[in-house]
C-alpha positions as CSV (number, residue, x, y, z in Angstrom):
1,X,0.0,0.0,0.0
2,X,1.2,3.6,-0.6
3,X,-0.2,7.0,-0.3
4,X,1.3,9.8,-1.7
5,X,2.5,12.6,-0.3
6,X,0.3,15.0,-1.0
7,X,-2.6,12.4,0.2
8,X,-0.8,12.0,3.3
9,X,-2.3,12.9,6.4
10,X,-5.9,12.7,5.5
11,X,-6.8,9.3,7.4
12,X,-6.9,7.2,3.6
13,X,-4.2,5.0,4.7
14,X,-6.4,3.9,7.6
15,X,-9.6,4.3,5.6
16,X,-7.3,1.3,3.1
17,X,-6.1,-0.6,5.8
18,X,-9.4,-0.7,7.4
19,X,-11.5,-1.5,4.2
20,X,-9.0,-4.7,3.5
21,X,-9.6,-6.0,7.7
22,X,-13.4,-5.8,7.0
23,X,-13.7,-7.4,3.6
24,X,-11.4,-10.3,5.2
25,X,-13.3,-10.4,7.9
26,X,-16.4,-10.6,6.0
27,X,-14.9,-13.9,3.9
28,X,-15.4,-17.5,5.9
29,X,-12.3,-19.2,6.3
30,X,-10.1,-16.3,6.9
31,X,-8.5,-16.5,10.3
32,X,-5.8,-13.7,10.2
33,X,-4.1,-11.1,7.9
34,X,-0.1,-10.8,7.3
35,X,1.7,-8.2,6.0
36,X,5.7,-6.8,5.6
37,X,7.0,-2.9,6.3
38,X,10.1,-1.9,5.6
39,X,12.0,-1.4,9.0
40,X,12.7,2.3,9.9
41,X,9.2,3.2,8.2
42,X,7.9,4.3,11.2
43,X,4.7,6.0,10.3
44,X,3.4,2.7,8.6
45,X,4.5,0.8,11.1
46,X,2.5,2.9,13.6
47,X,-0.5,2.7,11.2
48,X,-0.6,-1.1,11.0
49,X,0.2,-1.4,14.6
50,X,-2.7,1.0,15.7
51,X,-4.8,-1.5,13.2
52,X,-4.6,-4.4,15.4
53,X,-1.5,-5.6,13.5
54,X,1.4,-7.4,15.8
55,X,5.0,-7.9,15.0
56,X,6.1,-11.9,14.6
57,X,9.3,-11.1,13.0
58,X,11.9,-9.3,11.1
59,X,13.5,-10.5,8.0
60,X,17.3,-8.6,7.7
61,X,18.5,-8.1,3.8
62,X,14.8,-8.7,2.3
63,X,15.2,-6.4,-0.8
64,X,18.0,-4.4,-2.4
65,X,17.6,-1.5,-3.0
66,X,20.2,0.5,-4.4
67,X,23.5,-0.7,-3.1
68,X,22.2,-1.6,0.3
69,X,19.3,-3.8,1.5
70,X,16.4,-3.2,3.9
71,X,14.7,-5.2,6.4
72,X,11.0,-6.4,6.6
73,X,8.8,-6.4,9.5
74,X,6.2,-9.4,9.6
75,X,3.2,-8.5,11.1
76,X,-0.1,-10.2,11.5
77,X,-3.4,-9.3,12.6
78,X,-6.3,-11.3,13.6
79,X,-10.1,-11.1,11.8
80,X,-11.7,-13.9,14.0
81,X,-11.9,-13.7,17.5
82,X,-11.8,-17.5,17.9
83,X,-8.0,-16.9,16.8
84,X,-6.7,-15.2,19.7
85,X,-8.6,-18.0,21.8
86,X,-6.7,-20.3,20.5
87,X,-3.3,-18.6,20.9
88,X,-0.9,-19.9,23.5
89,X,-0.5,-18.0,26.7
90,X,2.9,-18.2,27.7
């Protein structure tokens, strides 16, 4: 997802990530949604994580880009409440 700049600030990238949460948890069968950010993009990080969305992991040297690489952050969010339920408690 990406919202540009000049969009930015106007609540569509919660309005997007908030549309995509209720159409999946509107389809049977779907138990969570998963997702990568690009570490050190803390805005959408904060976005997803407001969202519901919970880190499970961080892949280091996921893309190149330029002469360098980034890391991804894996995060998942839950669309049916039997999932966290079902979650160990430790």
């Amino acid at each position: 997802m990406y919202v540009p700049p000049r969009f930015r600030g106007l609540g569509l990238g919660r309005q997007l990530v908030a549309a995509a949460l209720e159409f999946a948890r509107s389809r049977a069968g779907i138990k969570i949604v998963q997702l990568t950010v690009t570490r050190g993009n803390a805005s959408a990080e904060a976005l997803y994580r407001s969202c519901g969305f919970v880190e499970f992991g961080v892949e280091p040297l996921a893309a190149a880009v330029g002469s360098g690489y980034v890391s991804k952050v894996h995060l998942w969010c839950d669309v049916d409440p039997a999932v966290k339920s079902a979650l160990p408690t430790s």
